[in-house]
C-alpha positions as CSV (number, residue, x, y, z in Angstrom):
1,X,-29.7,-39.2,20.1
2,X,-27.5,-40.0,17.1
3,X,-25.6,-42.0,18.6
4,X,-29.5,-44.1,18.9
5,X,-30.0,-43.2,15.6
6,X,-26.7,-45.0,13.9
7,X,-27.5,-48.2,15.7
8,X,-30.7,-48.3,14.4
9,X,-29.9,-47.3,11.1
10,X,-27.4,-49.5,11.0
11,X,-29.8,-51.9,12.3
12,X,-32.1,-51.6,9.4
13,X,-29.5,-51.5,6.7
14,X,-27.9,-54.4,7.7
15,X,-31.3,-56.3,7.8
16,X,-32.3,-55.0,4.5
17,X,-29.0,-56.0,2.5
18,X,-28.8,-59.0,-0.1
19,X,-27.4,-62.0,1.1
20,X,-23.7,-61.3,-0.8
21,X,-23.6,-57.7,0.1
22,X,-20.8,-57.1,3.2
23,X,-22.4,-56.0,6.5
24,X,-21.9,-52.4,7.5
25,X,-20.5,-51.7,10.8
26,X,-22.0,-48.3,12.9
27,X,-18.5,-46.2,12.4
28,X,-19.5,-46.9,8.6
29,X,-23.2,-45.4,8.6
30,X,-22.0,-43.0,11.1
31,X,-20.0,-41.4,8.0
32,X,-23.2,-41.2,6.4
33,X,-25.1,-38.9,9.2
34,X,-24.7,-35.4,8.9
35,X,-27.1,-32.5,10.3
36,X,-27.8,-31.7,6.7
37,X,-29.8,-35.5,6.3
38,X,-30.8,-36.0,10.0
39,X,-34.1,-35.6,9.0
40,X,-34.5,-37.7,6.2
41,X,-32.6,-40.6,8.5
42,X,-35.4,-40.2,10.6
43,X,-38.2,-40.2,8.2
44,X,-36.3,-43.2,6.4
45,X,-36.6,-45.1,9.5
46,X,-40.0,-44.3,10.5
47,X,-40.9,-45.5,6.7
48,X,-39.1,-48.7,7.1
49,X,-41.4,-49.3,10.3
50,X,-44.5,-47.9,8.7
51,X,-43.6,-50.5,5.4
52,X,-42.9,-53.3,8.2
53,X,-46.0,-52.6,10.2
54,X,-48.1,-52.7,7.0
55,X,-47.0,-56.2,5.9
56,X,-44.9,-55.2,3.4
57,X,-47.2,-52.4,1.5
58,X,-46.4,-49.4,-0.1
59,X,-47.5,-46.5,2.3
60,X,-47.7,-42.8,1.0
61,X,-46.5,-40.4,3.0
62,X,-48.0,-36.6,1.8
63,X,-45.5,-34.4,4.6
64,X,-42.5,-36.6,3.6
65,X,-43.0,-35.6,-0.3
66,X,-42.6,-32.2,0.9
67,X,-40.0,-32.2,2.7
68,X,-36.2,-30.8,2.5
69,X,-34.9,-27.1,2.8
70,X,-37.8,-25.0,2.4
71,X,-38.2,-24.3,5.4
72,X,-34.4,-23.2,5.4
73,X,-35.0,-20.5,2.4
74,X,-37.1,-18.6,3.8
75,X,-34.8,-17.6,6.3
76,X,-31.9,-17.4,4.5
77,X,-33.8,-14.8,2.4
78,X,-34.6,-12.8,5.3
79,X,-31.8,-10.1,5.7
């Protein structure tokens, strides 16, 4: 899966860069995925295909405001 993941996100970056910028390579972005930002690799992909699918308009995205480690604290608070 993140192996699916790189290439894609590689994918997008790439296609998203200016003109003058270099062009990442997946060994590159794959540097950049951790398990710690899986999630918001994700959600940043699903948003560029949202924001491609809309024609280029800014869509709002209520769950993805709240996301992050929340859900993480309150299990680490448990003892």
């Amino acid at each position: 899966m993140i192996k699916n993941i790189r290439w894609l996100f590689t994918l997008l970056l790439n296609e998203g860069r200016a003109d003058e910028e270099p062009e990442l390579t997946e060994q590159q972005v794959g540097k950049l995925i951790h398990v710690g930002n899986l999630n918001q690799i994700k959600g940043s992909i699903i948003n560029a295909f949202a924001y491609g699918a809309t024609g280029g308009e800014e869509t709002t995205d209520e769950a993805g405001a709240s996301e992050g480690n929340e859900g993480n604290m309150t299990s680490a608070q448990e003892n």
